[in-house]
N, C-alpha and C positions, 0 to 999 in steps of 0.2 A: 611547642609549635603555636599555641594557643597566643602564647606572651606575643610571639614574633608576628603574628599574621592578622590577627583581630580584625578579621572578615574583608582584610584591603584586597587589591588587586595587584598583586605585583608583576614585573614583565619576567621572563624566564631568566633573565643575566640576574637582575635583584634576588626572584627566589632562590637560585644556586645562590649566590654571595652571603644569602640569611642563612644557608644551609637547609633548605626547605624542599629542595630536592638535588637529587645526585649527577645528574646527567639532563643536558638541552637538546632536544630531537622532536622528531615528528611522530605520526601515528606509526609510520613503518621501522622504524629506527624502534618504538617502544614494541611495536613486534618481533623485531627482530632478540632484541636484547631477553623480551619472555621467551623466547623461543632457546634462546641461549642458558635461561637460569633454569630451563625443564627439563636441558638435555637433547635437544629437539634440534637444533644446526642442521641444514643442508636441506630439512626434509620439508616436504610440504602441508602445509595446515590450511583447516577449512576455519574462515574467521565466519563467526555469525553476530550477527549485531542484537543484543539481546534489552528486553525492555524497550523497544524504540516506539518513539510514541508517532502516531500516522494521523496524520488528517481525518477525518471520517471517510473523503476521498478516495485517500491511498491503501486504507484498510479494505474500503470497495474493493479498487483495482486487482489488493494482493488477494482476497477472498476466491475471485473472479476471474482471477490470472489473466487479465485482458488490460491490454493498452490504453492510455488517455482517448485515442481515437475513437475505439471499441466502445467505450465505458460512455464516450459524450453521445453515440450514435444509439446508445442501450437509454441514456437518460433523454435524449429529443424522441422515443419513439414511445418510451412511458408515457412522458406527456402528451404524445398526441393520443394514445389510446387509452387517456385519462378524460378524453372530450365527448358527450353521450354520443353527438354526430361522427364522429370518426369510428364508436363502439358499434356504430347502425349499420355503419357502412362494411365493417369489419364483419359482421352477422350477415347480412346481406350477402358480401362473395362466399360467405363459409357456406348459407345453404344453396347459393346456385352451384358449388364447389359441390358437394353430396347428390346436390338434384343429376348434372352434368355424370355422376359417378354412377345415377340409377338407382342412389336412394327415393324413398316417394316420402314427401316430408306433407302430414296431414295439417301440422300447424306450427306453427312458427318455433320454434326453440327457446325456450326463455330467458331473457335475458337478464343481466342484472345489473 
């Protein structure tokens, strides 16, 4: 295979013609036919895609189990509460939020 292939790219009619593989089809067709050489016909299988490599992104999302929407609305609220004034303001309704509950807060809560 080595002699015949030496790292080209051939189209699928060429690699069948080289004898480089047996059969031209798609990803379902090459399921289909695994599914045929395991014994397996008729029945249903669970495919998992293994080794897939993710964006740093989409390994978020899959972590997170949360939609692009989720995930951009989870990353615009980091950053604002990455901002000391929006952390002030953030401290601010948290102790009139306690005071309001009948906590009595003697000093500020510290922040960091």
């Amino acid at each position: 295979m080595r002699a015949i292939a030496r790292g080209r790219v051939w189209t699928g009619a060429q690699a069948r013609g080289l004898g480089l593989v047996d059969e031209l089809g798609g990803f379902y067709q090459a399921v289909d036919k695994a599914k045929d050489l395991a014994g397996l016909n008729g029945q249903e299988v669970e495919l998992k895609v293994i080794n897939a490599r993710r964006t740093p992104w989409e390994a978020l999302k899959h972590t997170l189990g949360v939609a692009d929407t989720e995930l951009k609305t989870l990353q615009a609220a980091s950053e604002v509460l990455n901002d000391p004034r929006a952390r002030g303001l953030v401290a601010t309704v948290a102790d009139a939020r306690r005071r309001s509950g009948g906590e009595l807060l003697l000093a500020p809560v510290p922040r960091f």
